[in-house]
N, C-alpha and C positions, 0 to 999 in steps of 0.2 A: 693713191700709193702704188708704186710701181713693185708687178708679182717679182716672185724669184726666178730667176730663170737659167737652170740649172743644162740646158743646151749650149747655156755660151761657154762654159768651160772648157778647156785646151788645156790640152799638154804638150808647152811648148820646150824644142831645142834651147841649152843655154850652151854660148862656146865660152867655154872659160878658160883662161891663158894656161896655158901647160897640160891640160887635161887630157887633150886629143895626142898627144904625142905618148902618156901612158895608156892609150887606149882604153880613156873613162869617160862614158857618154853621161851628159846629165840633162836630167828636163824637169821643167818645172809645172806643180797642178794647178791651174790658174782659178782657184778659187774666188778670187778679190773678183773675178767681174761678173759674179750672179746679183749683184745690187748693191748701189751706191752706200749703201745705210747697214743692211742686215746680210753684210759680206764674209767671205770666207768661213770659216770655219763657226764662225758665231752660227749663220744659219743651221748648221747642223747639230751641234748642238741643244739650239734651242727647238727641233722642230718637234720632238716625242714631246716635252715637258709642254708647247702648245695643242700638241692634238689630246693630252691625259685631263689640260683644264678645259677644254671643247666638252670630252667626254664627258668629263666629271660635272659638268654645268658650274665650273667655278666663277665667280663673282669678281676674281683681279686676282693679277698675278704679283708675286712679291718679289723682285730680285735685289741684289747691292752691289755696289762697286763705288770707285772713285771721282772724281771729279771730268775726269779727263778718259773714264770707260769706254770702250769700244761697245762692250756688253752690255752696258747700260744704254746707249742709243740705239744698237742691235735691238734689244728689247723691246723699245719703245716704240720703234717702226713695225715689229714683228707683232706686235700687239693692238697696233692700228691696222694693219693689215687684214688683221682675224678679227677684227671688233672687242678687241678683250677691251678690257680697265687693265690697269699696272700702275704697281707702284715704285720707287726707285729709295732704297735706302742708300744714304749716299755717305759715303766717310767725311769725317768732317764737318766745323760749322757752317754756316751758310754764310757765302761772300757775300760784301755789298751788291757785289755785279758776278753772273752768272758767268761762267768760261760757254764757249761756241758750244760744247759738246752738251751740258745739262740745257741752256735757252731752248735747243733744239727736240732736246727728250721734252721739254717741256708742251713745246708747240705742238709735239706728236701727240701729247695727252697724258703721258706720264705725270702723276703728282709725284713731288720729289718732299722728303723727308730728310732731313739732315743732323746727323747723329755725333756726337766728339767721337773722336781716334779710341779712345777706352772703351768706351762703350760699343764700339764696333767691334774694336778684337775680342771682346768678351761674350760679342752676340746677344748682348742687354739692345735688345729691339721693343719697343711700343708692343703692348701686350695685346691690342687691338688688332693686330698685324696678321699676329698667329691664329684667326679665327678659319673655322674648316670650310667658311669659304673664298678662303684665298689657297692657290696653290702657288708655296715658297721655292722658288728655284736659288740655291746656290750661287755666289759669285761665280761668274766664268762657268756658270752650267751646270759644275762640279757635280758629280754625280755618276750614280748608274743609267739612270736616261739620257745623260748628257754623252757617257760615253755609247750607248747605242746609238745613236745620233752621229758621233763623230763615225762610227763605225762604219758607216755607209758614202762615205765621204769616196772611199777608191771604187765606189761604186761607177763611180764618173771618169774614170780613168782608163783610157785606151790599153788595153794589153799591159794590164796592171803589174801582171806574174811575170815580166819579164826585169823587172828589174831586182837587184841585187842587196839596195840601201835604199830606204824611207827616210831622210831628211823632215825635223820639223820642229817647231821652239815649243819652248815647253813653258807654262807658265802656272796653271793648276794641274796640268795632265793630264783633265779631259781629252782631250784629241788624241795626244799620247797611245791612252787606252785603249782608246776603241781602234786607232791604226793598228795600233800590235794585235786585236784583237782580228781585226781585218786583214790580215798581212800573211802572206802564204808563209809554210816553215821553214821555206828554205831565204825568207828575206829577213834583213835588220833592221830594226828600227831605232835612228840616233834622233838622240834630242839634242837639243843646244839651250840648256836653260839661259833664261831671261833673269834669273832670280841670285840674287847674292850669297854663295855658300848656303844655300839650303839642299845639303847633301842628302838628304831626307826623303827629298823629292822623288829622286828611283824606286824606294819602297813603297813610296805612296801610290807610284803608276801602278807599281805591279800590284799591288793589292786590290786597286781599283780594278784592274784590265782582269784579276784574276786566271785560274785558273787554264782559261781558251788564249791567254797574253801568250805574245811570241817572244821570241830575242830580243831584248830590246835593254840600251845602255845611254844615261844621260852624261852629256859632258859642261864642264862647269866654267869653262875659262875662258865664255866669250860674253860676259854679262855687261861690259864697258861700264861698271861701278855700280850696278845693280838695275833694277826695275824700274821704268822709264830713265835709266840714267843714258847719258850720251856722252861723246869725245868728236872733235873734230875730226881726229881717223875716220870716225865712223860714219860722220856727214858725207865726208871725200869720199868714202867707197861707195857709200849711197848712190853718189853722184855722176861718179864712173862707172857704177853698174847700169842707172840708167841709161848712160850715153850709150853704153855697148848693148844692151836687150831692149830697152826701150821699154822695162816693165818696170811700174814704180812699185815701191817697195817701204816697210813704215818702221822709224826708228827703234821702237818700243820691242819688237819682235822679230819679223822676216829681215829687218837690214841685219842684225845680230845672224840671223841664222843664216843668209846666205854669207857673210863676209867668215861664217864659221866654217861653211862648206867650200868656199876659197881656199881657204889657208890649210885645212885637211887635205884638201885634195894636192896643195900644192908640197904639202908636206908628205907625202905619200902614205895617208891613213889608209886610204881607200886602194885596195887589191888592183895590179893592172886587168882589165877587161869589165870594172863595177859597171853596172848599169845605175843612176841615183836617180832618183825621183825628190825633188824638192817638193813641199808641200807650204802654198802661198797661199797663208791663212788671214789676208784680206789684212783687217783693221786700220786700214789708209786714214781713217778719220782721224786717227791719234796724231800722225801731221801738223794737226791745224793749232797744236799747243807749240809750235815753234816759231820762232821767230821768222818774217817774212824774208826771201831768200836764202835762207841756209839750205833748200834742196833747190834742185832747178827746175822739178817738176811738180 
């Protein structure tokens, strides 16, 4: 298994149409290319809650998500890597035939456990599960150790205090947190929820972020019908983003969040002179649940 390799990160220039004429630089953290599998922001996330079961001499890790989780094969590699066990609660009955994303957790060593939609939202989990020694990570990380983890994230980031706006999707708000928590007082941190009218969601950050959380405000009107949902606009801007950066980008979250910071910047949300920092929080693998050619990359 191939390590993380937290050297390859760049912060690269993005020229987006109209921007440079209000004198609004933007770049993006290139998160996605520390590892094929346990990319962007999943690694950090999960890297505290790996070193706590190291410490703890825990016996397998427990985490949940969907069919089609980035977190959930994040997991899986991140737990072949360190020699853990892991388990994968996974929403839903179990297909005839596995989707790319679970065959894959599988191969990695994750046993996968497959639970009805009720019984998930209700956190009616297998009572074997919760023995102490498993340590249970949260969907999506979710967490106080999840947002330490994220926290350290602009650790990687060149001359991080120069910019203006934090750019980044928001989906449990892990990451959220810990950037606001990481973020000088004088920056902002916008989110661009993934999530359908869960207005909610801002209190959540901030509760999580606590306390040391900075500025920070989520906006709700770029979800293209909710949580993995998509539109052909969306694919086409995909599509034309990559032709012009050359940086691929995954429906689920970053295409949402950059075609969010498009349309801001070209709506003049953003003050003339912002410095923005996008933050490309990996999850490319979610991709692979689309149909073949609808991106070009």
């Amino acid at each position: 298994m191939q390590e993380i390799q937290l050297h390859l990160i760049t912060t690269d220039k993005i020229q987006l149409p109209g921007a440079a004429v209000k004198n609004i630089d933007v770049y993006m953290l290139r998160l996605d290319k520390i590892h094929p599998l346990i990319s962007g922001n999943k690694w950090f996330k999960l890297r505290f809650y790996l070193d706590e079961a190291i410490r703890q001499k825990k016996k397998k890790i427990v985490t949940f998500g969907g069919a089609w989780s980035n977190h959930i094969i994040a997991t899986a590699a991140a737990c072949q890597l360190h020699n853990l066990q892991c388990i994968g609660i996974i929403r839903g009955e179990q297909p005839a035939k596995l989707c790319d994303i679970l065959k894959k957790a599988g191969e990695l060593g994750m046993q996968l456990i497959f639970i009805s939609r009720n019984d998930y939202s209700k956190g009616n989990i297998p009572p074997e599960i919760t023995s102490d020694d498993n340590l249970i990570i949260p969907a999506g990380g979710y967490g106080e150790t999840g947002k330490k983890g994220a926290a350290t994230i602009l650790d990687n980031c060149r001359d991080k205090n120069r910019f203006t706006h934090i750019c980044c999707a928001v989906g449990t708000g892990t990451m959220m947190a810990g950037l606001s928590v990481a973020a000088s007082s004088s920056q902002k941190i916008i989110g661009i929820s993934v999530l359908k009218n869960n207005f909610q969601l801002e209190q959540d950050v901030k509760l999580l972020a606590g306390n040391e959380g900075n500025v920070l405000s989520i906006l709700h009107d770029y979800h293209f019908g909710g949580y993995a949902k998509s539109t052909p606009e969306l694919f086409s801007f995909m599509n034309n983003w990559y032709r012009q950066t050359q940086i691929p980008i995954d429906f689920v979250y970053t295409g949402k969040l950059c075609y969010a910071v498009t349309d801001l910047a070209n709506n003049n949300y953003f003050p003339a002179g912002s410095r923005i920092l996008i933050i490309h929080s990996g999850g490319l693998t979610g991709n692979s649940s689309l149909k073949k050619g609808t991106l070009i990359f």
